[in-house]
C-alpha positions in Angstrom: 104.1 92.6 94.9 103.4 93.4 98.8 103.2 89.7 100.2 101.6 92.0 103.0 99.0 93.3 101.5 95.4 91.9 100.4 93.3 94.2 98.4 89.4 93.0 98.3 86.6 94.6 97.3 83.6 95.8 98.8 81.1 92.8 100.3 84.5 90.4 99.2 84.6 87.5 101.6 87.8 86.7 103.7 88.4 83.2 104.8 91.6 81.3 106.2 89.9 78.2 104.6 93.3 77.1 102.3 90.9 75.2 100.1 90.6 79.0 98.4 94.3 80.1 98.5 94.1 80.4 94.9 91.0 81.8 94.3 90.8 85.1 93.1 86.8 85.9 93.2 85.1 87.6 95.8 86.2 85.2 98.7 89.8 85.8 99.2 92.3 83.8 101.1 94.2 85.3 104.3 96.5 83.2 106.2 95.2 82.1 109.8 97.4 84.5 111.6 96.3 88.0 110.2 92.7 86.4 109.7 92.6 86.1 113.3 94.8 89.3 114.2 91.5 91.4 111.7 88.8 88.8 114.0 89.9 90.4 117.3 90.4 94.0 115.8 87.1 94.2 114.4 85.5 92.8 117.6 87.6 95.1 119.9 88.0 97.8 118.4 85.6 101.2 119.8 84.6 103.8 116.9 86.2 107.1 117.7 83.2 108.9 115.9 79.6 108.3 115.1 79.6 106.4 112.4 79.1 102.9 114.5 81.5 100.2 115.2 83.8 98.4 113.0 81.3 95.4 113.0 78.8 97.8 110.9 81.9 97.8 108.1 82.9 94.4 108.4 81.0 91.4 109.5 82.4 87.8 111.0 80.2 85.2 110.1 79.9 81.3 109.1 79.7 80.1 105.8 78.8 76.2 105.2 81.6 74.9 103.5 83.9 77.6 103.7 83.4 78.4 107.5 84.3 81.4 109.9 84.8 84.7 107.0 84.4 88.1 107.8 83.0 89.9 105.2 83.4 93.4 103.8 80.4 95.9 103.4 80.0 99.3 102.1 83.6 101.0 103.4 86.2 101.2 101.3 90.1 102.2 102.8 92.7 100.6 104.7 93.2 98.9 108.1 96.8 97.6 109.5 96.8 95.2 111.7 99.4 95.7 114.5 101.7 93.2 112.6 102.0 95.3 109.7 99.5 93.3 107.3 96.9 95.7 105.4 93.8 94.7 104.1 92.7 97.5 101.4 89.1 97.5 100.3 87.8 98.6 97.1 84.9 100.0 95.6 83.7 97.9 92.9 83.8 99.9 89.6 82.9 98.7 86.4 84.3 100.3 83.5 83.2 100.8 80.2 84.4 99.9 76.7 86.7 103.1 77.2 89.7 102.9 78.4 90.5 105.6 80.3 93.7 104.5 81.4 92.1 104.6 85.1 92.6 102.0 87.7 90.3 101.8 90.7 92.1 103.3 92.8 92.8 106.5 91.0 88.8 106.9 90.6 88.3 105.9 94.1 91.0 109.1 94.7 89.0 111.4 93.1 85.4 110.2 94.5 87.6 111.0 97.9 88.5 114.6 96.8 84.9 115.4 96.3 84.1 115.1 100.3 83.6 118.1 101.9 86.0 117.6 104.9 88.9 115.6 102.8 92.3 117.1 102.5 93.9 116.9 99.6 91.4 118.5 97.0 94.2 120.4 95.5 96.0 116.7 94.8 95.3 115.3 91.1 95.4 111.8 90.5 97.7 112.6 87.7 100.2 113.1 90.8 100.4 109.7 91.6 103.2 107.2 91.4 101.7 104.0 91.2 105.0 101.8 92.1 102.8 98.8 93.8 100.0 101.6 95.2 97.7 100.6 98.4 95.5 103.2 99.7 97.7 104.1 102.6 100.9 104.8 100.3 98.7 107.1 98.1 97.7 109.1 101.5 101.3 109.5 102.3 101.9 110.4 99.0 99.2 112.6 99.2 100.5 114.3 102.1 104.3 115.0 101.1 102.6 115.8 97.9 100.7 119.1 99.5 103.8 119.2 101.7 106.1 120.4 99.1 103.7 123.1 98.2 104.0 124.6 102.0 108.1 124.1 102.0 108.7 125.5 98.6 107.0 128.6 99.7 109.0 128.6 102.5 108.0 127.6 106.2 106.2 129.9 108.9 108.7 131.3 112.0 107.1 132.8 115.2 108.4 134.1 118.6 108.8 131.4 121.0 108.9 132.0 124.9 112.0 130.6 126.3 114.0 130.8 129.6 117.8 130.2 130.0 120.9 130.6 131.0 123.0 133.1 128.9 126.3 135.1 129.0 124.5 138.3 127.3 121.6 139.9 128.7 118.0 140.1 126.9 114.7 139.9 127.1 113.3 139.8 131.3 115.3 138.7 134.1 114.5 135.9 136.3 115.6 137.7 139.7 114.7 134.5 142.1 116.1 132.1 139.6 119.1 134.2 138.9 119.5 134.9 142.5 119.7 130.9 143.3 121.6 129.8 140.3 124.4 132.6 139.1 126.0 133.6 142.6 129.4 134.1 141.7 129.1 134.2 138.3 128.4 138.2 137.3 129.1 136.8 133.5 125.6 134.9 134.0 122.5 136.1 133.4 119.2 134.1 134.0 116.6 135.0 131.2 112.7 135.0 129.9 113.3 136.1 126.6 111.0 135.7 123.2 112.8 133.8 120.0 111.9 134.3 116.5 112.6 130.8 115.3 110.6 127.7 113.1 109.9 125.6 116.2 106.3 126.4 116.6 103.6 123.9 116.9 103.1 123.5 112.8 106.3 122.4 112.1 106.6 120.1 115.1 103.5 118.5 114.5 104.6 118.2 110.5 107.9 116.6 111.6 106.1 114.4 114.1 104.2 113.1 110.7 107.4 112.8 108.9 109.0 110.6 111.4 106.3 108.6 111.8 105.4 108.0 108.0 109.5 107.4 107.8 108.7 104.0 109.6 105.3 103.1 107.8 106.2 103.5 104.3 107.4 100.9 102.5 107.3 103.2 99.4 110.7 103.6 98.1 109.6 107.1 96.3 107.7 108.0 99.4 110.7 107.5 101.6 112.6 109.1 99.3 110.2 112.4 99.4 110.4 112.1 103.4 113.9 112.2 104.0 114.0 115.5 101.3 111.3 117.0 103.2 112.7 116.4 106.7 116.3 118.8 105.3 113.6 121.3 106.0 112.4 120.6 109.5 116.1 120.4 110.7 115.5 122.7 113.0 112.1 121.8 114.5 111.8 119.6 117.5 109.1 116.5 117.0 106.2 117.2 118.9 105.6 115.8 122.1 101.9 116.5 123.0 100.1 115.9 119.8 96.5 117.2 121.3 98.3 119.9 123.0 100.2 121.4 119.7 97.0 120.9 117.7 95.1 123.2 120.5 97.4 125.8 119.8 97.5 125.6 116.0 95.2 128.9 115.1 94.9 128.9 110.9 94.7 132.8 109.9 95.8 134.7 106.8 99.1 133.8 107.6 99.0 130.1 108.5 96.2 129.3 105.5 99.0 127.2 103.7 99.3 125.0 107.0 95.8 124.6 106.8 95.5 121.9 104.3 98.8 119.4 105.5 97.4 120.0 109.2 94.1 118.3 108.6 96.4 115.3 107.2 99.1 115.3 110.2 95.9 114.7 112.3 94.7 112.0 110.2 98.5 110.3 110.6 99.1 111.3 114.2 95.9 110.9 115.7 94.2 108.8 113.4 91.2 111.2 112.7 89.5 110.4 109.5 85.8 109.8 108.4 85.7 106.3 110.2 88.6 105.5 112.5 88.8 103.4 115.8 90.9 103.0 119.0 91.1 100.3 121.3 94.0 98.3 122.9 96.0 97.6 119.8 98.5 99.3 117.6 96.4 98.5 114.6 94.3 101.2 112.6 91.8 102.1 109.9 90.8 104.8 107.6 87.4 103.6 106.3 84.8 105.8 104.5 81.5 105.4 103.8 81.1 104.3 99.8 77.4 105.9 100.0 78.4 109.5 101.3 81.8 109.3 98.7 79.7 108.5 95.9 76.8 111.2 96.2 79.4 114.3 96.9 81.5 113.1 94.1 78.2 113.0 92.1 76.4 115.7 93.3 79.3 118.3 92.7 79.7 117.3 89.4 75.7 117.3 88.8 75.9 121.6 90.4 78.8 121.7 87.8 77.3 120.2 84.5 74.0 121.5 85.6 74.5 125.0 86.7 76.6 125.6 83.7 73.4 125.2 81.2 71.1 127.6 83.2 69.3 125.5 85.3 69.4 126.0 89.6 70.7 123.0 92.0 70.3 122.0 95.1 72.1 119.5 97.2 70.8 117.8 100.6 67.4 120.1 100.4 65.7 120.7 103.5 62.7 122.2 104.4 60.0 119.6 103.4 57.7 117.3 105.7 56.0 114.1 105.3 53.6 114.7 107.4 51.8 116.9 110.4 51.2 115.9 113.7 48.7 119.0 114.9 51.0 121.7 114.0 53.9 120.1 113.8 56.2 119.4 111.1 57.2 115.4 111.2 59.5 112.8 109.3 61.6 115.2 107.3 62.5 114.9 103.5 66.2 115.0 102.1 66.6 114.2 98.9 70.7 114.4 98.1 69.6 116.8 95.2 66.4 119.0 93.6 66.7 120.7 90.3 64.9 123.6 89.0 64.8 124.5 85.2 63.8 127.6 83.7 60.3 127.0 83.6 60.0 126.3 86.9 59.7 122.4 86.9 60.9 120.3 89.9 63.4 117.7 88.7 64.5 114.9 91.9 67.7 113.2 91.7 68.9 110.7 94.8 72.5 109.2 94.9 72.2 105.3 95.9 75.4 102.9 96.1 74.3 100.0 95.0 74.6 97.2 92.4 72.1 96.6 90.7 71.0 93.1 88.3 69.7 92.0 85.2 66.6 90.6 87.0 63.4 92.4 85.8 61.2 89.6 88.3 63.3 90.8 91.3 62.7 94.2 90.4 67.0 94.3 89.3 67.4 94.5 93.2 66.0 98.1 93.7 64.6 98.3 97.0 61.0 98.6 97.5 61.9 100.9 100.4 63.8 103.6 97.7 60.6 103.4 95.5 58.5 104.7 98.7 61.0 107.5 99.2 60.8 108.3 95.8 57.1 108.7 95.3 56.9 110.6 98.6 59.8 113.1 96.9 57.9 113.4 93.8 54.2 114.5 95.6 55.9 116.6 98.1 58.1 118.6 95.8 55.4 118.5 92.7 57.7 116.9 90.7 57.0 114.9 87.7 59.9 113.2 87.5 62.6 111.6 89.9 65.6 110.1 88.8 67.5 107.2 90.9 71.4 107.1 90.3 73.2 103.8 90.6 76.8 103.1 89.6 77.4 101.5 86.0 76.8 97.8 85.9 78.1 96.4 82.4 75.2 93.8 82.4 72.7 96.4 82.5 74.7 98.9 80.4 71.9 99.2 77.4 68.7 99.1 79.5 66.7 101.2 79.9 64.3 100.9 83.4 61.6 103.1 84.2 59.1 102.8 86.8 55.5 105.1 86.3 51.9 106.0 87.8 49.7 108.5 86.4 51.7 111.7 87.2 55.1 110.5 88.2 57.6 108.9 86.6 61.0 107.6 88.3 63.7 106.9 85.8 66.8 104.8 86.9 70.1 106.4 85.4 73.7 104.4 85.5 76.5 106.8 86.2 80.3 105.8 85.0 82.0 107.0 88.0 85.4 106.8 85.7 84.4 109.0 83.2 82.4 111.0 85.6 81.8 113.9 83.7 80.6 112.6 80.0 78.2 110.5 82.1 76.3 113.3 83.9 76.3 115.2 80.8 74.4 112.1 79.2 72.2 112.8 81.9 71.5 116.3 81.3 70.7 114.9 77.6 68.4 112.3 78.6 66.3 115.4 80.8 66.7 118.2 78.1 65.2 115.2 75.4 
């Protein structure tokens, strides 16, 4: 076990209260030192992207009788802490009575390879070696995984400029520099000359990664894939200038295999990823937003199941209005996805990640807020029915909740994110019935 590592999950509670060292519910124990070390990042820290600041993801707050926490939202991923510490943050998943011999990791892996701008889509989850896994292990396992793909197809070279001293004459001569350094020395020559070699900025950014991940990992397989991979770079300089070698990276038909472990060396080097943060520490975080991850992974699968029995998707629609002001289009509509069957009907489907309860008197926590989008998605696109998709709770695993006027009916549906693809298909059942 990795006495350095606390994995919590989403809207979890961290406390340094010792009265709840043992606990293992959703408020978790940190000791004082890395509580406080995650108290100043998460107030110092400046978001690197437009996502917000890290007090959006995680909040610091009192508690009567447990006192100062900081709590967890909706991000899931990784922060270290400049000691070292990680605190990795879960989606919560509930699993059915199947057992598909998935933890939640490995499903939160694959909601990740559903994103649009996520390297590693080519990664399967079956490729993981789950020796004590964290989320920051399985991205560096991730990466040497799609590493060994480039190397075994064998590394890019290109002509480099370089100027030197030699004893045989190519390339151009340097007639000032020559003039000032070889006086007496006819066997000299001083050269600009091009050389066909792998130093170019690829594989100096890749073995800036390597070096780097070398002193992260604490992965004995992952440092054991690192040093194999580095026999390869042997001949590559580290990089340097990190923005610099990344300006000159140009992905073509012949650097489209670098295209893939590039977007990852900037993720490692540079600490670019959906929600990352700077500020005066050595501590980072790779945090994503559980509400985008979950309605790309469910949204591709929907085009898949969907598309495949004759009916036409459409994801993030545009082009509707909620109202007019004069002749102008205002308060757009976007529902995450708009179905089409053969007849012509309008089907609505919106994505929301949220955990819902057995409480019919509280409405099982659905928001009156989503009901209002719903019915304005339902008159605006004529469609007769909308369906809301939460994530599986087990407690509401048989019910079945429907909501209804005259001419609209909005149908909640549960998806199994585990067993992704059997549960859209029960959707496409539950519409065709």
């Amino acid at each position: 076990m990795n006495d350095k590592l606390l994995s919590i999950k989403e809207f979890d509670v961290i406390t340094s209260n010792e009265s709840y060292a043992e606990t293992e519910d959703n408020v978790r124990y940190l000791k004082e030192r890395y509580f406080n070390e995650l108290d100043d990042f998460i107030r110092n820290q400046e978001s690197t992207d437009d996502e917000g600041n890290p007090l959006d993801f995680l909040r610091a707050r009192t508690i009567k009788g447990i006192g100062n926490v900081i709590q967890a939202k909706n991000f899931v991923g990784l922060i270290q802490l400049e000691s070292g510490y990680q605190i990795q943050i879960l989606p919560k998943v509930d699993f059915g009575t199947n057992d598909t011999g998935k933890n939640t990791e490995e499903v939160f892996i694959d909601m990740l390879r559903s994103m649009k701008d996520f390297p590693g889509k080519v990664f399967s989850s079956a490729n993981l070696r789950t020796e004590s896994i964290n989320l920051y292990e399985i991205f560096i396992n991730m990466y040497l995984y799609q590493l060994s793909l480039l190397t075994r197809k064998g590394l890019k070279s290109a002509y480099i400029s370089r100027e030197d001293t030699l004893n045989v004459f190519k390339g151009k001569l340097l007639i000032n520099r020559h003039l000032k350094e070889n006086i007496g020395h006819a066997e000299r020559f001083s050269l600009a000359y091009d050389e066909f070699n792998l130093n170019r900025p690829e594989n100096r950014l890749i073995k800036s990664t390597l070096l780097k991940l070398q002193k992260i990992s604490t992965s004995s397989n992952n440092l054991k894939s690192i040093r194999q991979q580095l026999i390869y770079f042997e001949l590559v300089d580290p990089s340097w200038n990190y923005a610099s070698d990344f300006d000159k990276v140009q992905i073509d038909r012949t650097t489209k295999d670098y295209e893939e472990i590039l977007a990852w060396s900037k993720v490692f080097l540079m600490n670019k990823s959906f929600s990352t943060f700077s500020g005066d520490t050595k501590a980072r975080a790779l945090l994503f937003p559980m509400e985008k991850v979950y309605e790309s992974f469910v949204s591709i699968h929907i085009v898949d199941v969907f598309e495949g029995d004759g009916y036409s998707v459409s994801t993030q629609d545009t082009g509707r209005y909620l109202l007019k002001e004069d002749n102008r289009n205002i308060f757009s509509l976007r529902p995450d996805i708009v179905i089409e069957d053969n007849n012509g009907n309008t089907i609505i489907m919106d994505t929301k990640w949220k955990r819902l309860y057995d409480s019919s008197q509280e409405n099982y926590g659905i928001s009156q807020q989503d009901m209002y989008q719903m019915y304005a998605y339902s008159k605006k696109y004529n469609a007769n029915e909308v369906w809301v998709l939460y994530p599986r709770v087990n407690e509401l695993e048989n019910r079945i909740i429907e909501f209804r006027d005259e001419d609209t009916k909005i149908h909640i549906f549960f998806v199994d994110v585990s067993e992704i693809e059997k549960s859209i298909k029960e959707l496409l059942r539950k519409i065709k019935a």
